[in-house]
C-alpha positions, 0 to 999 in steps of 0.5 A: 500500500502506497504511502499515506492511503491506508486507514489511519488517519492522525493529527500530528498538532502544534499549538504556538504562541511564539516564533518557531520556524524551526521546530514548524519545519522538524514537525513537517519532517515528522509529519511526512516520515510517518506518511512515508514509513507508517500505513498513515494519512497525516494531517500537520495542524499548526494552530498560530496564536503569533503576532501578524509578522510572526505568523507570516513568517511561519507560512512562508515557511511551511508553504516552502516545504516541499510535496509529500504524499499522505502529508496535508498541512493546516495553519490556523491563525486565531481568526480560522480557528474562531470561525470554526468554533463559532460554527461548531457551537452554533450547531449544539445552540448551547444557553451561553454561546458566548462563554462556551467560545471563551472555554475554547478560545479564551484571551488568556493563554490555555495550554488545555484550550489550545489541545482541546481545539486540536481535538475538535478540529482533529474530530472534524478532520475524521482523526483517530488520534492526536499527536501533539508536540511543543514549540519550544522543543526539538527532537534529538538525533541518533546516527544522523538522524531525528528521533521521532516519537510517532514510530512508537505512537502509531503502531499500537495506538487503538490496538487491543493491548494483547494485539500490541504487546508484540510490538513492544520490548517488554509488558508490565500490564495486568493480564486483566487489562488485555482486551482494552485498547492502547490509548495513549503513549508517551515519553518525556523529554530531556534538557532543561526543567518543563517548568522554569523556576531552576533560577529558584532552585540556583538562588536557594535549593531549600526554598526550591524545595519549599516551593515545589513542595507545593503542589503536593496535597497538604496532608503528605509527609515531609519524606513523600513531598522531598521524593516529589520534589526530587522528581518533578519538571525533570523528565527523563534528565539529560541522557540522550537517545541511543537505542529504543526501548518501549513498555506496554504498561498503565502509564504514570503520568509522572514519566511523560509530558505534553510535548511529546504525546498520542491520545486515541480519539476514545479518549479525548472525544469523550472528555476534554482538558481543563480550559483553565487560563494562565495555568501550567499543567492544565494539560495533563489531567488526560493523562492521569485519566488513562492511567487510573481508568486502567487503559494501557498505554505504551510508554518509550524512551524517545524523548524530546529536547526541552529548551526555554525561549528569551521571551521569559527572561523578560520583566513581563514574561517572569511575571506572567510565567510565576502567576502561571506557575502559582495558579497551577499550585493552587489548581491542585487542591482540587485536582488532588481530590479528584485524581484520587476519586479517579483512583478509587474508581479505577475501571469503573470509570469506563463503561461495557465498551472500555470507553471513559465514563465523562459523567463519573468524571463530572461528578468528582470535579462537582465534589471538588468544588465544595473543599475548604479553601484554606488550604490554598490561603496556605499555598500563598502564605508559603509562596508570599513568604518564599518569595520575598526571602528570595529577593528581587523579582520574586519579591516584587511578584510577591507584592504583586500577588499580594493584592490578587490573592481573593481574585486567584482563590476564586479562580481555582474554584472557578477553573474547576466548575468550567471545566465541568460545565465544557465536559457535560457540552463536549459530546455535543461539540464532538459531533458538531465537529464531525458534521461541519468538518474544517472547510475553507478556515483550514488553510489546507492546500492538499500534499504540500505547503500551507496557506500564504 
């Protein structure tokens, strides 16, 4: 079968805020080796929040790249993508259409809300998976050549996890879980922290700790929040690439990140990501659905290389990344809880089909939402104390926080409740897509480069 005409249809997404040419090109280069190598038709969507300079330059670029059988390239810019999703929310009439554009597209940046729109536009695309990679981040090499996470992601991806196991090095799955399909899989990345607080850690390990620790439940020990510290925003460390190695297991969410990961479109048809704004880490909740509702996933060692751009080394960017980094503390609260309901359910979080039950998961998010803030007054308290012993900057953003404390509180709580309300709406919104499919905003312009 000749490339990029078999049955697999995928959606390799790379959402984008900022100047990347050169990780647009290395992504069009994965997009085409698994058209080329792998029984796929792709579909590159690059979803371009970027200034009107910045975005052009991006479609200079991907227009430039040559033709590639199987490979069909969309660049959305925010005004594509807004047009869509008016046409789609328009199909499900919801009582706020206004709000439910703000879920998806909101004015604030939303690592969930951009991945959520690559879900929609993927259903509307007729995808059976979403592959998605991050614009500050490069693949590594080996021999001369890149090192594509895909080559372990499209195999497997769908399969009953029996019917995978083969293609894989090792299983460490319960032979109770062999019927279920692969749904995710996944790697980390090497280089610098996902999160960038390492200047923390170089001004003051002890507060680093102290810090970090944070994101822990409040209830942990001293000994279990050092071992969370220990490994937290690391990855896979700074070992490089040099053989492949993949394991059929129940994923943890600890060992993969969002820049390098496949989800099955059982998964993310049926519950999205938290729409949350200015929060890291609002990504990440599919993950630790998969692993706690027992769908196998393959887990491997192709990981990306992560880099940090200049733009936080600004004034504006350390504020804007610290309130983000501060709102992901206080998003724990609730996520703990829920993670933890997850846990208890475990497969009874899917119904007699082994698809995902989003109405169990509504209903923890509910009971969430009744918790006694107090434990995040005391998350502030510790980063207010934090901050201003560090000096500086973080006791300038500490005086800043100081005067949005009830704000961020309100938002936590908040985040929690739209994220219900966008899970109880997103069945419909799922089938919308499909029917109003991308159209003229998809800037498609068949096998080669993107729209001018």
């Amino acid at each position: 079968m000749s490339p990029g005409t078999g049955t697999h249809r995928i959606c390799l997404a790379l959402p984008t805020n900022r100047a990347c040419a050169p990780t647009l090109a290395a992504v069009a280069e994965e997009a085409a080796h698994a058209a080329r190598h792998f029984d796929a038709e792709v579909h590159l969507l690059v979803l371009d929040s970027c200034d009107e300079p910045t975005r052009a330059e991006h479609a200079r670029v991907l227009a430039a790249l040559p033709p590639v059988a199987g490979r069909t390239i969309h660049h959305l810019d925010e005004a594509r993508q807004r047009d869509f999703l008016r046409e789609v929310i328009h199909r499900t009439a919801p009582a706020d259409p206004d709000r439910m554009l703000d879920l998806m597209l909101p004015s604030g940046v939303s690592y969930g809300a951009c991945t959520n729109r690559a879900f929609l536009i993927a259903s509307a695309l007729g995808c059976r998976s979403v592959h998605r990679r991050d614009s500050d981040s490069a693949y590594q090499a080996a021999d001369g050549e890149p090192v594509f996470p895909v080559h372990h992601e499209l195999p497997s991806l769908g399969m009953r996890a029996a019917e995978a196991a083969p293609g894989v090095s090792e299983t460490d799955l319960d032979p109770a879980h062999a019927d279920r399909p692969v749904s995710l899989a996944g790697a980390s990345f090497i280089g610098e922290l996902s999160v960038d607080i390492g200047e923390i850690q170089r001004l003051d390990d002890d507060l680093y700790h102290e810090v970090v620790g944070l994101w822990a439940p409040g209830d942990w020990s001293e000994e279990r929040k050092r071992d969370l510290v220990a490994e937290s925003f690391k990855g896979a460390g700074t070992d490089p690439f040099t053989e492949d190695h993949s394991t059929l297991t129940l994923v943890d969410p600890m060992r993969v990140d969002m820049c390098n990961i496949a989800l099955h479109h059982e998964v993310y048809e049926r519950v999205p990501l938290p729409p949350a704004t200015d929060t890291i880490g609002s990504d990440y909740f599919l993950l630790h659905l998969v692993h706690d509702a027992t769908l196998p996933g393959v887990l491997h060692n192709r990981h990306i290389e992560n880099f940090h751009t200049p733009e936080r080394r600004t004034d504006s960017g350390f504020l804007a990344y610290q309130t983000r980094f501060v709102k992901f503390l206080l998003s724990m609260l609730y996520f703990h809880h829920v993670y933890d309901r997850m846990a208890e359910a475990g497969a009874a979080l899917l119904d007699d089909r082994h698809r995902v039950r989003a109405d169990a998961v509504v209903g923890f998010l509910r009971e969430s939402t009744r918790l006694d803030r107090s434990e995040n007054v005391w998350r502030l308290d510790r980063v207010d104390n934090a901050y201003r012993k560090l000096g500086g900057r973080y006791a300038a953003f500490a005086d800043l926080l100081a005067t949005r404390r009830e704000r961020l509180l309100d938002e936590a709580g908040r985040d929690i409740e739209d994220f219900a309300l966008l899970i109880e709406a997103w069945p419909s919104l799922v089938d919308a897509a499909r029917a109003t499919g991308l159209g003229d905003a998809s800037g498609e312009t068949g096998p080669g480069g993107a729209d001018r």
